[in-house]
CHARMM-style PDB file with segment names, atoms N, HN, CA, C and O in Angstrom:
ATOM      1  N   UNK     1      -9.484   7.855  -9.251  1.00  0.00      PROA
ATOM      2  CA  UNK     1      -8.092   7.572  -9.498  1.00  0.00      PROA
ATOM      3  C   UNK     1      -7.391   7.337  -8.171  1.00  0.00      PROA
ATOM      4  O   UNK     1      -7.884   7.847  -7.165  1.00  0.00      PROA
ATOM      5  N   UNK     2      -6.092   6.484  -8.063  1.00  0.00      PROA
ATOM      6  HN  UNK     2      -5.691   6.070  -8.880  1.00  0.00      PROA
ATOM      7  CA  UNK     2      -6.028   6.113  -7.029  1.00  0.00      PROA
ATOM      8  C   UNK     2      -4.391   6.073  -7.455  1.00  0.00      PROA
ATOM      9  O   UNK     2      -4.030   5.256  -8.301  1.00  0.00      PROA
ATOM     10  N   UNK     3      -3.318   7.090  -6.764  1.00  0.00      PROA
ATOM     11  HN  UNK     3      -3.611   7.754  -6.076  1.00  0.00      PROA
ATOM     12  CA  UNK     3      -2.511   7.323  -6.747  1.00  0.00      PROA
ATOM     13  C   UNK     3      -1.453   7.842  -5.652  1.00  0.00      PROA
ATOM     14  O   UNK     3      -1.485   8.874  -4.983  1.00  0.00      PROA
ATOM     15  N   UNK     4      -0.073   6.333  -5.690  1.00  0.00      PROA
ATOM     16  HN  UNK     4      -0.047   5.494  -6.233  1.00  0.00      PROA
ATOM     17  CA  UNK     4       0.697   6.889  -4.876  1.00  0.00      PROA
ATOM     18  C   UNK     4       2.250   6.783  -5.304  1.00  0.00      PROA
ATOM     19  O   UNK     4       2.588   6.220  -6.346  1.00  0.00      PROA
ATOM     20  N   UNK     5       2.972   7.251  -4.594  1.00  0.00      PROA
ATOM     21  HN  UNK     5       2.697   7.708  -3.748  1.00  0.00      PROA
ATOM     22  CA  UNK     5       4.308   7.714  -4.756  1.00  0.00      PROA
ATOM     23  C   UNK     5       5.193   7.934  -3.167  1.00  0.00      PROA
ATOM     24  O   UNK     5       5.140   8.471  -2.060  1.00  0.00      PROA
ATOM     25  N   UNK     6       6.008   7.050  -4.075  1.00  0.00      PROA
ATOM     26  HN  UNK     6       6.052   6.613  -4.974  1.00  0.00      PROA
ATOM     27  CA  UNK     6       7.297   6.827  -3.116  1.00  0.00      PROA
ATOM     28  C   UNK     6       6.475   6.187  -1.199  1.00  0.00      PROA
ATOM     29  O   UNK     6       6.845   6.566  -0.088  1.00  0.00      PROA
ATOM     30  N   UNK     7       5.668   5.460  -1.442  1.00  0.00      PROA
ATOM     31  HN  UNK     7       5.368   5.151  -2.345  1.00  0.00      PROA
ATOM     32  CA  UNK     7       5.017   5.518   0.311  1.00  0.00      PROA
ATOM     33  C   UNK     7       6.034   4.241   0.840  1.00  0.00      PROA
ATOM     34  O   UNK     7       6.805   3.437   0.315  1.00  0.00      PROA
ATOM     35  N   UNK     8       5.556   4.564   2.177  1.00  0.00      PROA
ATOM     36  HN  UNK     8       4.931   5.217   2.603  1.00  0.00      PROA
ATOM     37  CA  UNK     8       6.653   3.263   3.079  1.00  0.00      PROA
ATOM     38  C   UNK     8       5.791   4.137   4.481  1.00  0.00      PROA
ATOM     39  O   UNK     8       5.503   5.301   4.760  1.00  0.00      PROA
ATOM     40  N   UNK     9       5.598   2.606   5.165  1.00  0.00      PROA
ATOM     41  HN  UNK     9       5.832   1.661   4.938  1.00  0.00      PROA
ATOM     42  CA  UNK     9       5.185   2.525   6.443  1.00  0.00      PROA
ATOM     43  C   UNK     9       5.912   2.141   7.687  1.00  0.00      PROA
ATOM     44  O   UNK     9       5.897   0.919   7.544  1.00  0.00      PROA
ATOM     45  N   UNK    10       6.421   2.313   8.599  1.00  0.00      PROA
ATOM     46  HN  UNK    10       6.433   3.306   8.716  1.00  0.00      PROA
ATOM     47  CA  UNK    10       7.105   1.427   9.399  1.00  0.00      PROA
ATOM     48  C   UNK    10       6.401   1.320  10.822  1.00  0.00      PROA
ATOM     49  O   UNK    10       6.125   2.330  11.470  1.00  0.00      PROA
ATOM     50  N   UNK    11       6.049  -0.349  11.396  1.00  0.00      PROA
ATOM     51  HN  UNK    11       6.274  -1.169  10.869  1.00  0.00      PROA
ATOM     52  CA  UNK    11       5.864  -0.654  12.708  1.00  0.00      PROA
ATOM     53  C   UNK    11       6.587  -0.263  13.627  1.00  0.00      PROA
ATOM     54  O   UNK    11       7.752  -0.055  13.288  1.00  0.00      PROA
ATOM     55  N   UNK    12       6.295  -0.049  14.857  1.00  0.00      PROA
ATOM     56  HN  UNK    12       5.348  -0.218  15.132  1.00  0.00      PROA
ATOM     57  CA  UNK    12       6.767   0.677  16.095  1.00  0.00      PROA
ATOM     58  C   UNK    12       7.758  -0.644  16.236  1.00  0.00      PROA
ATOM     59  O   UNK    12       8.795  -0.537  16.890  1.00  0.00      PROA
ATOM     60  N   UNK    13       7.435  -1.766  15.664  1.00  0.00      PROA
ATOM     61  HN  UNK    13       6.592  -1.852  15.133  1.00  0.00      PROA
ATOM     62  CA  UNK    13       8.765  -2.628  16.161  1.00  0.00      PROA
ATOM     63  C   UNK    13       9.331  -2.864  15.230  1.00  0.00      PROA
ATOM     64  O   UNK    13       9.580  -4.042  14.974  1.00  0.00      PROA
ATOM     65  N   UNK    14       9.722  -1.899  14.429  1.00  0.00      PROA
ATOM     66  HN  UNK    14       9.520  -0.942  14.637  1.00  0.00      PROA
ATOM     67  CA  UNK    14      11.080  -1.749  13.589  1.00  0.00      PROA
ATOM     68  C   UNK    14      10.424  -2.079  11.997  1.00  0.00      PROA
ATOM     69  O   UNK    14      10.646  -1.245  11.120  1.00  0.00      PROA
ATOM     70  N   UNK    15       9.677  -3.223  11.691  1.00  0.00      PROA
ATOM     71  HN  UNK    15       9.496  -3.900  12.404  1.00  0.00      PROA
ATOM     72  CA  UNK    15       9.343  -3.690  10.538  1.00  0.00      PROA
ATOM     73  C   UNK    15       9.131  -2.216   9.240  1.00  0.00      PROA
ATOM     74  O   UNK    15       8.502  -1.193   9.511  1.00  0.00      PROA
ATOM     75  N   UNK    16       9.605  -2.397   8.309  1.00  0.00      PROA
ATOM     76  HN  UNK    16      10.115  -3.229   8.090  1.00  0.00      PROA
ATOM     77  CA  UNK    16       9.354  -1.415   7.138  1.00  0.00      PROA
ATOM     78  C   UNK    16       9.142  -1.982   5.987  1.00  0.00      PROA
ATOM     79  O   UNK    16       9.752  -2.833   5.339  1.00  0.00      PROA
ATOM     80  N   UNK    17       8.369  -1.500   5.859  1.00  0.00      PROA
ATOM     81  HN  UNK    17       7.874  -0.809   6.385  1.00  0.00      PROA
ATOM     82  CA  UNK    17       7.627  -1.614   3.834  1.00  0.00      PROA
ATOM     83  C   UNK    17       7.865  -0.670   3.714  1.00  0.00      PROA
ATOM     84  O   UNK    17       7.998   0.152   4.621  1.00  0.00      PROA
ATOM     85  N   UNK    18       8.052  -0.404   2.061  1.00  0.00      PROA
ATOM     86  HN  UNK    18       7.945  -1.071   1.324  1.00  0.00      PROA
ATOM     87  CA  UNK    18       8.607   0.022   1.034  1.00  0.00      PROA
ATOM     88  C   UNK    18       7.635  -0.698   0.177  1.00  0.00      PROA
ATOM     89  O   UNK    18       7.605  -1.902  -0.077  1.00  0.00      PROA
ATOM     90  N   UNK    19       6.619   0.517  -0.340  1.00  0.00      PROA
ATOM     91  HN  UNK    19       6.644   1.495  -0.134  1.00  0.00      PROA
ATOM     92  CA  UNK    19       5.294  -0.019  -1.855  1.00  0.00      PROA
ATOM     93  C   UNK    19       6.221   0.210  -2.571  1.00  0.00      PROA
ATOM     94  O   UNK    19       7.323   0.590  -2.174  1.00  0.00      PROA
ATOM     95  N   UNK    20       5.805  -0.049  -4.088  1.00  0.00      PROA
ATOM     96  HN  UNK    20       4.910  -0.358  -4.410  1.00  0.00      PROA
ATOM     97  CA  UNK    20       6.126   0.340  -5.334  1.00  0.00      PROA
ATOM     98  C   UNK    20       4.758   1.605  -5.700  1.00  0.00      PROA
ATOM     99  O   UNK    20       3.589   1.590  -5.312  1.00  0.00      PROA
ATOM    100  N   UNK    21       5.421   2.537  -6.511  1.00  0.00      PROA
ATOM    101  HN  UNK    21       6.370   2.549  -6.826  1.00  0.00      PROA
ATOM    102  CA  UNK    21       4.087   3.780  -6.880  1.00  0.00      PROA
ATOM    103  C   UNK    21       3.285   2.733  -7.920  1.00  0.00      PROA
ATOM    104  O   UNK    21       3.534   1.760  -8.632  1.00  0.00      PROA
ATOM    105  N   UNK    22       2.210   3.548  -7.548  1.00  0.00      PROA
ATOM    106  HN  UNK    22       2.008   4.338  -6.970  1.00  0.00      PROA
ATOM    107  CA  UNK    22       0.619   2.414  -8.057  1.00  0.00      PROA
ATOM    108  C   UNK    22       0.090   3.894  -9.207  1.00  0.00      PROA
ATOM    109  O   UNK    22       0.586   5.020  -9.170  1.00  0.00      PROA
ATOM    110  N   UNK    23      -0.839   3.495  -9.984  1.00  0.00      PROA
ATOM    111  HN  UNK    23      -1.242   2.581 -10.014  1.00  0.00      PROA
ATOM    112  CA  UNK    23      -1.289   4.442 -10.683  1.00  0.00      PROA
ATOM    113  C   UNK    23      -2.323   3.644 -11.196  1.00  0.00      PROA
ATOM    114  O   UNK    23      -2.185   2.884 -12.155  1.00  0.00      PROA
ATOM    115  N   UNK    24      -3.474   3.835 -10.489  1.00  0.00      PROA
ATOM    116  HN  UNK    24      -3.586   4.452  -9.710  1.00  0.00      PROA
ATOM    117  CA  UNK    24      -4.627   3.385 -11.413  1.00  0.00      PROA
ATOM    118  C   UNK    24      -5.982   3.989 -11.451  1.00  0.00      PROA
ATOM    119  O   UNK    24      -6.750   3.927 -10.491  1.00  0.00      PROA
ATOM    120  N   UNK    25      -6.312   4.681 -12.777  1.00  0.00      PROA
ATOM    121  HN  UNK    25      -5.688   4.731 -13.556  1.00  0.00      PROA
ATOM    122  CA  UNK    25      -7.267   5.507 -13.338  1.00  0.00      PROA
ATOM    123  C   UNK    25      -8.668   5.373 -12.787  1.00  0.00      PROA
ATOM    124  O   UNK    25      -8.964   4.652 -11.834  1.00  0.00      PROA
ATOM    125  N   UNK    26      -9.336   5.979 -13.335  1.00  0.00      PROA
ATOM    126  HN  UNK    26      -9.095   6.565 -14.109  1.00  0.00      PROA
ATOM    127  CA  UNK    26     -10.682   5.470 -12.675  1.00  0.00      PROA
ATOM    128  C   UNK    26     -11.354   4.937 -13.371  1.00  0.00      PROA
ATOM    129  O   UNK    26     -11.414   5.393 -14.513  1.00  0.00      PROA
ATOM    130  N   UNK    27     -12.303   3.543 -12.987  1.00  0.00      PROA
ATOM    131  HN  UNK    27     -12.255   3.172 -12.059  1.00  0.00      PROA
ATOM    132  CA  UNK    27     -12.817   2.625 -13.082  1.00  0.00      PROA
ATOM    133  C   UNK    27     -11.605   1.433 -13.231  1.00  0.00      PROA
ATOM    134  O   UNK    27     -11.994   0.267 -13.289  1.00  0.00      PROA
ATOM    135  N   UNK    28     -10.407   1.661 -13.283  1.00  0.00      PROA
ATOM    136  HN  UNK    28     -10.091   2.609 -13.236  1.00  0.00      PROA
ATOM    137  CA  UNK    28      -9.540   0.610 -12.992  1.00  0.00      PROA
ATOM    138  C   UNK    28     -10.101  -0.136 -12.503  1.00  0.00      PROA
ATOM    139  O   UNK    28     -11.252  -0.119 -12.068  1.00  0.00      PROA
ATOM    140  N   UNK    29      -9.117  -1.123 -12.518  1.00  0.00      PROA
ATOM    141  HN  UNK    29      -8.182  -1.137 -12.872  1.00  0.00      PROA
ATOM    142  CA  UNK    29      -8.824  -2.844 -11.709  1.00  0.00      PROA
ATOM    143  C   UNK    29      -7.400  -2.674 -10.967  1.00  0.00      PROA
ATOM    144  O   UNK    29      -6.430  -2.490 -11.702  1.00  0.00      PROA
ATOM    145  N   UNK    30      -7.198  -2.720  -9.595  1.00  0.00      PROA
ATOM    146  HN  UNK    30      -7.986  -2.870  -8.998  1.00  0.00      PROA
ATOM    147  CA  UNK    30      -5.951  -3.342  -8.917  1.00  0.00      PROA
ATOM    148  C   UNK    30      -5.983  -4.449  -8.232  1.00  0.00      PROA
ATOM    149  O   UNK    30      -6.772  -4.618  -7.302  1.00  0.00      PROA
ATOM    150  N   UNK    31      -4.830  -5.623  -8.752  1.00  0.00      PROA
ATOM    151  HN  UNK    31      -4.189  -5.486  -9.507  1.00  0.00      PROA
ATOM    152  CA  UNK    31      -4.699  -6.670  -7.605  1.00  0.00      PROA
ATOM    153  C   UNK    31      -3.909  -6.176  -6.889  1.00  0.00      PROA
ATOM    154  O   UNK    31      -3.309  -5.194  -7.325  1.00  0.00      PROA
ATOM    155  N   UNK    32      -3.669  -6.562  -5.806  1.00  0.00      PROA
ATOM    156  HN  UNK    32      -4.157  -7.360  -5.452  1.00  0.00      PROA
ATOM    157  CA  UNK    32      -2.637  -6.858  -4.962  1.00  0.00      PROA
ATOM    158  C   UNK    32      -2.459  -8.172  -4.689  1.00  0.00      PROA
ATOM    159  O   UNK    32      -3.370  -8.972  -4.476  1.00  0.00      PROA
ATOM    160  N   UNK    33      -1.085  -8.450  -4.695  1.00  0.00      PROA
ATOM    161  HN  UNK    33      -0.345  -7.800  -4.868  1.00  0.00      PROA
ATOM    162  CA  UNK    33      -0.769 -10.208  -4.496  1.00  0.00      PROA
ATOM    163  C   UNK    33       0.637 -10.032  -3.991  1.00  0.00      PROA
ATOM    164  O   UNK    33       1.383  -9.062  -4.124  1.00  0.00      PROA
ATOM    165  N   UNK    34       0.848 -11.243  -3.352  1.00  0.00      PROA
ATOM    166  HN  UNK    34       0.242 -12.031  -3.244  1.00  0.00      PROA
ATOM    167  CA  UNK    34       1.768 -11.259  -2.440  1.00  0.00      PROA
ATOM    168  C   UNK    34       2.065 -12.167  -1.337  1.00  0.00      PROA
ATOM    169  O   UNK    34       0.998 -12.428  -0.781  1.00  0.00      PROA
ATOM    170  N   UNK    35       3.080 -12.788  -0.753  1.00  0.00      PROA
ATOM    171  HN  UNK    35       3.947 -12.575  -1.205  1.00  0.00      PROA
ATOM    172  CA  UNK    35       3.551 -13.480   0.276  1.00  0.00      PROA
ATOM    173  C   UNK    35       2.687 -12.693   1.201  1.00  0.00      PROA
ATOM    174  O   UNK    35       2.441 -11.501   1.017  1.00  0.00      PROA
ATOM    175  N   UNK    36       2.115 -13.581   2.467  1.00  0.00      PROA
ATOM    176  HN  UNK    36       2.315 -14.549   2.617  1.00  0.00      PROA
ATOM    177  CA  UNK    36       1.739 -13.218   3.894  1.00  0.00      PROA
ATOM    178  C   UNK    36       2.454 -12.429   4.533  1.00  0.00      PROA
ATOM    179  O   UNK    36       3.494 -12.823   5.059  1.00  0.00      PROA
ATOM    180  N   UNK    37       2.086 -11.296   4.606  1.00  0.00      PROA
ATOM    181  HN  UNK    37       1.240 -10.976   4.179  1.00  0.00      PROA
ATOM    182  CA  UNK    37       2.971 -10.728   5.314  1.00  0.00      PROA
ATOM    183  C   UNK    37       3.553  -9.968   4.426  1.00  0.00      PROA
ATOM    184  O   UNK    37       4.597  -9.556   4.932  1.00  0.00      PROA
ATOM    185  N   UNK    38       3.408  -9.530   3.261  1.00  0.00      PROA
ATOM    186  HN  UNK    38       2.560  -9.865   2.851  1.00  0.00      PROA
ATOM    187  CA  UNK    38       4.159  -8.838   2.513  1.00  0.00      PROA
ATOM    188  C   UNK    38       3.343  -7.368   2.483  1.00  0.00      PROA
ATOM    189  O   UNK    38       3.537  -6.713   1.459  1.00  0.00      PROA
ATOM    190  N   UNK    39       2.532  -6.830   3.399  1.00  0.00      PROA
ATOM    191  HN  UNK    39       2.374  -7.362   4.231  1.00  0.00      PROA
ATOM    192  CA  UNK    39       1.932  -5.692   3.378  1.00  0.00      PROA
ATOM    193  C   UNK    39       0.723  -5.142   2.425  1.00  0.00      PROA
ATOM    194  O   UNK    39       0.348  -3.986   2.228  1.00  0.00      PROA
ATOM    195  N   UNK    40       0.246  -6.384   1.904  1.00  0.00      PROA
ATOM    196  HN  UNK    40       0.551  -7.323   2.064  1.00  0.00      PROA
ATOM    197  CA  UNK    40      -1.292  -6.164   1.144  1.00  0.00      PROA
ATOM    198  C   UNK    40      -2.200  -5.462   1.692  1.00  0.00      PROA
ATOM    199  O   UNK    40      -2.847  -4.729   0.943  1.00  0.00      PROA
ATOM    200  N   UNK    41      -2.425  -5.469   2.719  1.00  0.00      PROA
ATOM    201  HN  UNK    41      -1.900  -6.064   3.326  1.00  0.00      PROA
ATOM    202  CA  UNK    41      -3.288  -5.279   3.732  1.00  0.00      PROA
ATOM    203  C   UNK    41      -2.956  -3.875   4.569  1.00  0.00      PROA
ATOM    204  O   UNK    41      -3.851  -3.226   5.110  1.00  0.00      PROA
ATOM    205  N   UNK    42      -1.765  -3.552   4.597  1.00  0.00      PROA
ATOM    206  HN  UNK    42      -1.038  -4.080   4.158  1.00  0.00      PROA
ATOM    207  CA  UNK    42      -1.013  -2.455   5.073  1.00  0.00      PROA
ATOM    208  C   UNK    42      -1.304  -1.362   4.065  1.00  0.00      PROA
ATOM    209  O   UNK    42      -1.832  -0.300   4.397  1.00  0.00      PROA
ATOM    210  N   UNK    43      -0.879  -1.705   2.597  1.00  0.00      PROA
ATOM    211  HN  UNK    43      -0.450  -2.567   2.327  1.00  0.00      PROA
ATOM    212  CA  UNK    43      -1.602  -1.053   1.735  1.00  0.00      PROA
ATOM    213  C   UNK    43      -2.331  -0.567   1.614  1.00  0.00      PROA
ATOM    214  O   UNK    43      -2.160   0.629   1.379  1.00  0.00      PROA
ATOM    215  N   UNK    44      -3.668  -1.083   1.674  1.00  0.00      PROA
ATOM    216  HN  UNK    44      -3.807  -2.055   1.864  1.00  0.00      PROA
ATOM    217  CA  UNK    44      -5.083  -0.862   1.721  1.00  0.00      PROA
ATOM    218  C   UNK    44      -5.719   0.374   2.679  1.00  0.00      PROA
ATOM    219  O   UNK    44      -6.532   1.291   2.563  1.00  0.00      PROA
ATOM    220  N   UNK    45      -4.661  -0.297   3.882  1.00  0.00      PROA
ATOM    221  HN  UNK    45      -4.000  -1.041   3.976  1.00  0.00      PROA
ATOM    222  CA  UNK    45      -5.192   0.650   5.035  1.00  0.00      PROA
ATOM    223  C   UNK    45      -4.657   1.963   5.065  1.00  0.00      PROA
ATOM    224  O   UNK    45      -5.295   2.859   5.618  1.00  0.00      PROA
ATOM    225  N   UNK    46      -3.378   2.217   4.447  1.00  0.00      PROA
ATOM    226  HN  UNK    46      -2.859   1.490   3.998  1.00  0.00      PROA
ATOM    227  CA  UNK    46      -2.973   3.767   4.283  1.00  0.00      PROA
ATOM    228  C   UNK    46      -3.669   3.866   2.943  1.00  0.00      PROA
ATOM    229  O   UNK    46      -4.539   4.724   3.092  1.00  0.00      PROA
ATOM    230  N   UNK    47      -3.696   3.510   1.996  1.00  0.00      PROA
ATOM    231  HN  UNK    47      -2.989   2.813   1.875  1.00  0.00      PROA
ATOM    232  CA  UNK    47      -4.917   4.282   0.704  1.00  0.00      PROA
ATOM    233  C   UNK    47      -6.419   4.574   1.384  1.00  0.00      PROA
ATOM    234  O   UNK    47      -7.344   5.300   1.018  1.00  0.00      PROA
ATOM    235  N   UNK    48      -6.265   3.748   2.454  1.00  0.00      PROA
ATOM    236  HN  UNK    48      -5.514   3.158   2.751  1.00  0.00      PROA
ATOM    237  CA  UNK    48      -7.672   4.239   2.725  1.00  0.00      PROA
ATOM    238  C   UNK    48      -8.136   5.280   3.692  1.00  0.00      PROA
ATOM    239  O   UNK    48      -9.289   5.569   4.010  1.00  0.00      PROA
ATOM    240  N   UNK    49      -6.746   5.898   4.185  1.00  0.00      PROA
ATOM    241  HN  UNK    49      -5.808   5.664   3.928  1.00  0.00      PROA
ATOM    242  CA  UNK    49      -6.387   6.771   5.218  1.00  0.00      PROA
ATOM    243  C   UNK    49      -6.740   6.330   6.613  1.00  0.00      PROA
ATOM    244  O   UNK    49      -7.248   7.072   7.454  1.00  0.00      PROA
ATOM    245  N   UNK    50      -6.342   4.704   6.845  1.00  0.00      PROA
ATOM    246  HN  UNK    50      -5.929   4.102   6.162  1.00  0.00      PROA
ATOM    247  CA  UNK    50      -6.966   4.412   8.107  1.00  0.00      PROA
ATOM    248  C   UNK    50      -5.557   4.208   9.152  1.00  0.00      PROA
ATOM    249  O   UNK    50      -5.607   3.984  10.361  1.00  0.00      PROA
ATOM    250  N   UNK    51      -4.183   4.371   8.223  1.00  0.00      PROA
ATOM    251  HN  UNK    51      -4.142   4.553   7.240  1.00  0.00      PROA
ATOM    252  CA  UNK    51      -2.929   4.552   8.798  1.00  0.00      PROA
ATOM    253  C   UNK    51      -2.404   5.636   8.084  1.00  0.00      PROA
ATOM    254  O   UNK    51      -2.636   6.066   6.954  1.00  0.00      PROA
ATOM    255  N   UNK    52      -1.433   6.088   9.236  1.00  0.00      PROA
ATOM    256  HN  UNK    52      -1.245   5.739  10.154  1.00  0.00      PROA
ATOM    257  CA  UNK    52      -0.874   7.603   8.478  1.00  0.00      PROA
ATOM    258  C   UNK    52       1.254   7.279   9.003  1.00  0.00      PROA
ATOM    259  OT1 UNK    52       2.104   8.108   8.676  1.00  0.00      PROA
TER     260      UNK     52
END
């Protein structure tokens, strides 16, 4: 299961995301989709605990 709430990241040069809470069970499916640059990838890397 793969669950978050209320997260937001911000770059040392000011930039901030703001996710939406995700909730998906196990054996789920999540896309992520999105404009370049819209933090897909930012995502990934704090679910995956590789940003804190």
């Amino acid at each position: 299961m793969i669950q978050t709430r209320q997260l937001a990241f911000a770059y040392a040069g000011g930039t901030e995301l703001l996710f939406p809470d995700v909730e998906v069970a196990g054996g789920g499916v999540l896309l992520l989709r999105g404009a370049s640059g819209s933090g897909k990838s930012t995502w990934l890397a704090i679910a995956a605990g590789l940003l804190a």
